[in-house]
N, C-alpha and C positions, 0 to 999 in steps of 0.2 A: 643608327638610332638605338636598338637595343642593347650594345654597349653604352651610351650614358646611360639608359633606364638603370644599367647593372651597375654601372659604376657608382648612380644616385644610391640605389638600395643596399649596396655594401656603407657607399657613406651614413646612411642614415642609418641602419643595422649597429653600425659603431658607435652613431652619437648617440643613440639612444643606451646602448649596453654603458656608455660611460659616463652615462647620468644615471642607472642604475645602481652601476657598481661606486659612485659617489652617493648615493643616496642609501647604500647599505653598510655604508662606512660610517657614513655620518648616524647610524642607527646602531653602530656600535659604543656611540660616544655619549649619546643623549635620546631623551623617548623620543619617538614619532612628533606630536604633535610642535615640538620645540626647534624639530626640522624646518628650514626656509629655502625657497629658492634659491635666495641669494649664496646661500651657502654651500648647494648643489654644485652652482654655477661656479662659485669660487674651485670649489674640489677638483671638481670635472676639466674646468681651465675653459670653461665656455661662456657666453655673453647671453644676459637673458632672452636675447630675442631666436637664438638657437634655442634656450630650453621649450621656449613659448610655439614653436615650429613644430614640437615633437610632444609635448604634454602643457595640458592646461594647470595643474599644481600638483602638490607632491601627491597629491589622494590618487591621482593619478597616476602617476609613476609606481604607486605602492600597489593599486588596482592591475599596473602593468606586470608587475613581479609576482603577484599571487595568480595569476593567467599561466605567466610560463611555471609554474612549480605545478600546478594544477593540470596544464597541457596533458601530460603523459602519466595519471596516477589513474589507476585500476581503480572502478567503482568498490564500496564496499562490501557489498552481495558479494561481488564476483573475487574478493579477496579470502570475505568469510567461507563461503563455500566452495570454492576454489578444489577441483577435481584428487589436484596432486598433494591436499593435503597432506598424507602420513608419509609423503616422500621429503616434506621441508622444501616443497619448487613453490611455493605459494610467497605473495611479496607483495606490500601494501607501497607502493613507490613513493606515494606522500611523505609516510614515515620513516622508511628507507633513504629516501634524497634528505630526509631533516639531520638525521642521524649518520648518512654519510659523505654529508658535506659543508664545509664551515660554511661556506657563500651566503646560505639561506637561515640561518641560527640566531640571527639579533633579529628577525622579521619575530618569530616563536618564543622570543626572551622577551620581548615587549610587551607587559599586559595593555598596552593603549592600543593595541593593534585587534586583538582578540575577537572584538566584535567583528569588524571587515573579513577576519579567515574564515570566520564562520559564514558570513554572509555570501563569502565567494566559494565557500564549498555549498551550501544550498544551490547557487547559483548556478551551479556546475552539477550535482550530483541530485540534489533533494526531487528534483521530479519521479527520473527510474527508481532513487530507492523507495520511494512511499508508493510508487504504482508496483512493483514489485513485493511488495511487503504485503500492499492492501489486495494485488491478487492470486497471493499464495496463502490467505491468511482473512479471517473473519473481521479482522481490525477495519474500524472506520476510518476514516481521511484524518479527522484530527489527533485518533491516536497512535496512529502510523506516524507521521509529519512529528510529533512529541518527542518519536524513540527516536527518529532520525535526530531533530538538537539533543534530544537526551547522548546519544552514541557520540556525536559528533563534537559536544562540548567536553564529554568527558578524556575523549581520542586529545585534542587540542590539551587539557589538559595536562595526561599523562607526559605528554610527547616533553612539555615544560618542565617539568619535575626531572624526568628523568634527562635532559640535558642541564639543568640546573646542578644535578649531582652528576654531572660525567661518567653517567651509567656505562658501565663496561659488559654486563650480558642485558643489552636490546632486544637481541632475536630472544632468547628467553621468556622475557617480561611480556613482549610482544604475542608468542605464541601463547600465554595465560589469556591475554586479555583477548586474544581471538576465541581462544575456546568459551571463556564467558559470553562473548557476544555470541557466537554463533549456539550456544544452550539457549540463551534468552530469546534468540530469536527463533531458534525449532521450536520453540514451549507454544510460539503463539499458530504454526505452521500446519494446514491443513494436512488430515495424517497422508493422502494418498500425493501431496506436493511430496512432504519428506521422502518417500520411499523410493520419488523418482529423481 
């Protein structure tokens, strides 16, 4: 019995990465929202009632993809302040996986998408950074939660721009805009948090 369980969960592993990987293709061709199932189904070489067994519509499927890109990225806190700073071992995986890998690049080139990455980075991240912010720091809940969309929209962003122009020094650019955030954010830092 535990062989079919394995053998279902490798099938289903697959059908679902192959409605992914058709549903990022077809986001190379045209915005999000002009995406259709049926089109998926077409790409992928599958019948709707497979799609329909693994995701309810594409909100979905795209809900699916911003999960796995998000799975394995290092909070911001723990980016910006990050021990190994002055060594260059510090790595924001978000922006990392955007910049080194095509796979994930028409998800970030799509302004219809914009709202949902933010929503799924809140999702994921916005709790520890404003309880982290709000107790290293005199900020209240609503103006902590502000820096966080404020950081986080302008992150999404940059990230477009500079794949829009095929930026060739990232880590560069990248370590600018970390030392700006991590100033603005020590400015608001209780002094005896900073020292420790």
């Amino acid at each position: 019995m535990p062989e079919k369980t394995q053998k279902e969960d490798r099938r289903t592993r697959y059908t679902r990465q192959v409605i992914k990987e058709a549903f990022l293709k077809l986001l190379e061709e045209k915005e999000y929202p002009k995406i259709t199932v049926t089109e998926i189904c077409r790409l992928a070489e599958i019948n709707r009632g497979t799609f329909y067994l693994h995701y309810y519509d594409t909100a979905d499927v795209l809900d699916d993809l911003l999960s796995e890109i998000l799975k394995e990225t290092t909070s911001v806190i723990d980016h910006v302040f990050c021990p190994a700073r002055a060594s260059g071992n510090c790595s924001y995986p978000f922006c990392d996986r955007l910049h080194s890998s095509d796979r994930y690049q028409a998800l970030f080139l799509d302004d219809t998408i914009s709202a949902q990455i933010i929503e799924k980075m809140a999702e994921t991240t916005k709790e520890d950074y404003v309880t982290w912010l709000m107790s290293h720091s005199l900020l209240t809940f609503e103006e902590a939660e502000a820096i966080f969309y404020f950081q986080m929209n302008g992150c999404l962003s940059i990230n477009k721009v500079m794949l829009r122009n095929h930026c060739s020094d990232w880590k560069k650019i990248q370590r600018a805009i970390d030392q700006f955030i991590r100033a603005g954010l020590e400015s608001f830092l209780i002094r005896d948090q900073r020292e420790s």
